[in-house]
N, C-alpha and C positions, 0 to 999 in steps of 0.2 A: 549594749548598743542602744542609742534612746531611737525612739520611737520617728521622730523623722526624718532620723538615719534611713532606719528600715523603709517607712514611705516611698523616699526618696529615692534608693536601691531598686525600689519594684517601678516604683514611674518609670525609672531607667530601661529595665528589664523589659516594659510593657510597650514603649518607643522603639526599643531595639527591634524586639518582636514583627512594628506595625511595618519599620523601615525596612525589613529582610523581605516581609511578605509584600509590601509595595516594589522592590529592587526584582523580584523574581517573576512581577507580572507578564517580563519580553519574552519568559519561555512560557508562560500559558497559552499567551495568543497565537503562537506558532499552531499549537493543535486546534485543529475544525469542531473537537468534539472531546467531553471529558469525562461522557458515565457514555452506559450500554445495558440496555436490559436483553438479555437472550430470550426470557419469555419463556416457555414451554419446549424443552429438549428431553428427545429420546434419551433414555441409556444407550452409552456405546455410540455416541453420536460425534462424529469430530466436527467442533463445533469452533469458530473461530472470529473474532472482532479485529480489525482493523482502526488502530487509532492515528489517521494521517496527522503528518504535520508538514510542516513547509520551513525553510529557514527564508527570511528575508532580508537575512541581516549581512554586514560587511565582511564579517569573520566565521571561520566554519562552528558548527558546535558540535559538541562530542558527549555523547553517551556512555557515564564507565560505570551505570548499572543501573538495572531494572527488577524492584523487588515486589514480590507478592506477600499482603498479610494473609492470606489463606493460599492451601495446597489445593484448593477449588478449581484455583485458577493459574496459569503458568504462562510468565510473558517474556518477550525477547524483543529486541530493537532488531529490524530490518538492516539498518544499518547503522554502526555507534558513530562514524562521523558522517554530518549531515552540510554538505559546501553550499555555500550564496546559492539560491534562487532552485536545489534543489528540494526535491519529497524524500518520504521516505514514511515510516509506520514503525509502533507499536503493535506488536499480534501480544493478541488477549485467548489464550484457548483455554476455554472450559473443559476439565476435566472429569467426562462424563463417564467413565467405566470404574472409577475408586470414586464416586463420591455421588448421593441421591438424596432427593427434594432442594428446598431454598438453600440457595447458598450466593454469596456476594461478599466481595473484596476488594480492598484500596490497593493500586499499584501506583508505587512510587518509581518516575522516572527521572533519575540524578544525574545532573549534566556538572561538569566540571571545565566546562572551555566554552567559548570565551571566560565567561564567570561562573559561581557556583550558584546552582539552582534546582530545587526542585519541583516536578509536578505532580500530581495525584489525578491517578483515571480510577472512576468507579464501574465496576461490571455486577452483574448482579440475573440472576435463573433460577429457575425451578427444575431440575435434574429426575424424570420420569422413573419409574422402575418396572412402568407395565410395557412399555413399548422399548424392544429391542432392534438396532438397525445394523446390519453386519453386510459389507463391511461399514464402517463409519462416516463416510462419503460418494460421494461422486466421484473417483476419480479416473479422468479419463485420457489422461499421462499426455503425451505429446504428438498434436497432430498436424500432419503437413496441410498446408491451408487449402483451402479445395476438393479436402477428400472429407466422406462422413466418419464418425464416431459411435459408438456406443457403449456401454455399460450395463448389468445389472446387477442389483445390489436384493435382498432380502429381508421384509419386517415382518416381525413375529409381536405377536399382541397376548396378553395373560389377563383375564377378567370377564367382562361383559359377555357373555355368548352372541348378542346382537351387534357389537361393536364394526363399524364399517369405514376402510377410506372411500370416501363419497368421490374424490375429486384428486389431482394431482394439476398444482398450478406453477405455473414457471416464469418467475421475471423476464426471461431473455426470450426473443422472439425465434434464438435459435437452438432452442434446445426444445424436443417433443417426448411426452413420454408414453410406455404402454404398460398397465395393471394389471398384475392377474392373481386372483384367489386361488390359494393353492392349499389351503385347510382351514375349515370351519366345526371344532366340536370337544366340549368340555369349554368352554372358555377358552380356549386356545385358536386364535387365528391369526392366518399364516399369509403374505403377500410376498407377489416377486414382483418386483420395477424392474421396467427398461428404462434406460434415457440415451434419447438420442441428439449427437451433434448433428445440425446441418453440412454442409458442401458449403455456404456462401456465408459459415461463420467468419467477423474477422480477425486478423492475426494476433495475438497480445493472451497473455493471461488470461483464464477463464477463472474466475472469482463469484458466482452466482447464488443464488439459493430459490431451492424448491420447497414447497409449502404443502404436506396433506393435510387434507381437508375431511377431517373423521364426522363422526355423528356424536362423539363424545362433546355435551354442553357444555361442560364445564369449561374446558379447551380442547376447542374443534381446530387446531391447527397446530402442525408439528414442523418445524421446517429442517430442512436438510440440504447439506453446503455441495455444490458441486465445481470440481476445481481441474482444470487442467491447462493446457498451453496450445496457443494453434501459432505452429511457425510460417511465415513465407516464406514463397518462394527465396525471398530477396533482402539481407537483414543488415542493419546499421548500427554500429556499436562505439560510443554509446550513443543513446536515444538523446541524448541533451549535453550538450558541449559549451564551458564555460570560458571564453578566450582571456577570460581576468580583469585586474582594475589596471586600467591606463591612461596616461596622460597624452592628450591632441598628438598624432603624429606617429604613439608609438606603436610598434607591430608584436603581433604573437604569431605563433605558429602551433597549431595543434594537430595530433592523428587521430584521423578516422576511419574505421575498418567495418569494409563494403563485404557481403559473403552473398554465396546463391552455391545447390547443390551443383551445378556444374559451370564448367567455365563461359565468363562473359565479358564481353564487353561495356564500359562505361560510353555513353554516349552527351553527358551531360550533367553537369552539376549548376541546379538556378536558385537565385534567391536576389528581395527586390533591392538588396542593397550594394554599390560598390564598394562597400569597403572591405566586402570578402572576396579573397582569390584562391582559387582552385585548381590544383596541378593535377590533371585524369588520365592516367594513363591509358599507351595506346593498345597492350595486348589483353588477347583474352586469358582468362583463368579464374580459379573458382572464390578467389580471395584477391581484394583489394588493399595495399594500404594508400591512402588519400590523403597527401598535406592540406591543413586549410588555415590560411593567412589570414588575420585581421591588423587594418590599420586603421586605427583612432582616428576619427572626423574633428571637429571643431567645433561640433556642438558638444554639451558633456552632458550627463545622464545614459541612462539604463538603454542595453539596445537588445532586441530579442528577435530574430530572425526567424521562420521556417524556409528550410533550402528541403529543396527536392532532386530528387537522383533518379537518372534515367538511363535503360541500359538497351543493350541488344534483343533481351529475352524475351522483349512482347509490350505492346503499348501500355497494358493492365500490368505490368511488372515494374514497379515503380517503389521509392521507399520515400517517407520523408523525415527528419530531425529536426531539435532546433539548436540553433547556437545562440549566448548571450554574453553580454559583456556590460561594462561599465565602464565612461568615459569623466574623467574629474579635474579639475581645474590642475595646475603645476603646485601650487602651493597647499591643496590640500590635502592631508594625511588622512585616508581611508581606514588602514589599521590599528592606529593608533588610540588605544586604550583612555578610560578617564576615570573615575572614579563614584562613576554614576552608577555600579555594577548593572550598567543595562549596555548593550553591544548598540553601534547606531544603525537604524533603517533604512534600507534602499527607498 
């Protein structure tokens, strides 16, 4: 093969290359964030990174794998399809009870629909072996909203005989904690945490992180995930309603399901636009299902509503969602595919 054969093969090759990696930039921008440092983790610490993304594109995408170069670390997609205008996340957990000191790895997230694509999230920590946290978070499972919370959990420290947590700092304004020294001697010292939920926490996932604050210079600060769920009274499922792509005129119908632990009455469903209708019914019980109609306007583009619900339960007993849709001319094809391997954006 003469020689600008070969050239010529790899110019090819190196084009291909540049065109694949330009073609797969619609799935980068979807993620907020593409590395994570954890920084300083206990052993035994359940430790976890959240890589949101957002789809904003016409067509849904789909996840049909997420791989780790290192056993450091273990990821999973929240969820493998991800429709128009909604979220969703890569969890990144560090694997801190089989593995200690630096450690860091590429996850490759491999989308297969609309088109083929991949992305790469880097994570990367320093996995402790002197500070032990058992159990490995916070967690403080599921709370009806209104009522307090608590937890404690145990760190054990091997080293320094002076060694001190100075402090215990907390992101969220509702969450307080209490410290207490429960063995000091040989190098070995021993703490119990409490942490506490408030009463006026509000309803949604708790996804938080607590931070000690030691006298070790080298790294004075350890943090530790505290995770749980506070329900209301009053719950909407699901939290975000997609009415679809439509043309002026035409209607959708969607279900929504309204709950509270005991039976209630709906007294109201609002939001500022007429083109949603609401059929509420009139008896009470502890479970609602809710048709909700949309008919396309005249204007066309993107429409995103928050409608609120109101019930018998108490003025404070209230829920809200959103619904969205997309309004598009008669001749335009929203789904339809091109050859640009990039999906098109709302």
């Amino acid at each position: 093969m003469s020689s600008v054969r070969v050239h010529g093969l790899g110019l090819l090759v190196l084009l291909s290359c540049a065109g694949l990696a330009q073609g797969q930039e619609w799935a980068r921008k979807m993620f907020e964030t593409t590395s994570h440092d954890f920084g300083n983790v206990a052993r035994g610490a359940k430790v976890e990174y959240l890589f949101k993304f957002h789809n904003p594109y016409k067509e849904d995408v789909h996840i049909v794998d997420v791989r780790s170069s290192c056993g450091c670390t273990t990821p999973r997609a929240l969820n493998d399809t991800v429709k128009t205008y909604d979220e969703s996340a890569v969890v990144a957990a560090f694997n801190t009870r089989t593995f200690l000191g630096q450690r860091s790895a590429t996850l490759t997230v491999v989308i297969d629909k609309p088109f083929y694509a991949e992305v790469q999230l880097q994570v990367s920590g320093y996995i402790r072996r002197d500070i032990v946290i058992h159990p490995g978070e916070v967690d403080l499972g599921t709370v009806d909203q209104g009522s307090p919370a608590e937890k404690q959990i145990s760190i054990s420290y091997a080293g320094r005989s002076d060694w001190q947590i100075l402090d215990v700092k907390a992101g969220s304004p509702y969450l307080e904690t209490q410290l207490l020294e429960t063995r000091r001697d040989s190098g070995q010292v021993a703490y119990d945490l409490k942490v506490f939920l408030k009463p006026d926490a509000p309803s949604g996932s708790i996804n938080e992180q607590l931070v000690l604050l030691t006298n070790d210079q080298r790294s004075p600060e350890v943090p530790l995930d505290v995770a749980g769920r506070v329900v209301a009274e009053l719950t909407v499922s699901p939290a975000s309603i997609l009415m679809g792509v439509l043309e002026p005129g035409q209607k959708a119908t969607k279900q929504l399901v309204i709950k509270a632990k005991r039976p209630f009455r709906i007294t109201g469903i609002t939001c500022d636009d007429e083109c949603f209708d609401f059929k509420t019914p009139e008896t009470a019980k502890p479970m609602h299902v809710v048709p909700i109609t949309f008919v396309a306007g005249d204007k066309t583009g993107k429409v995103a509503q928050k409608i609120r619900v109101t019930t018998d339960l108490g003025e404070d007993v209230v829920a809200e969602f959103s619904a969205y849709a997309q309004i598009v001319t008669p001749d335009k094809k929203p789904l339809e595919r091109t050859t640009s391997s990039r999906p098109a954006a709302e």
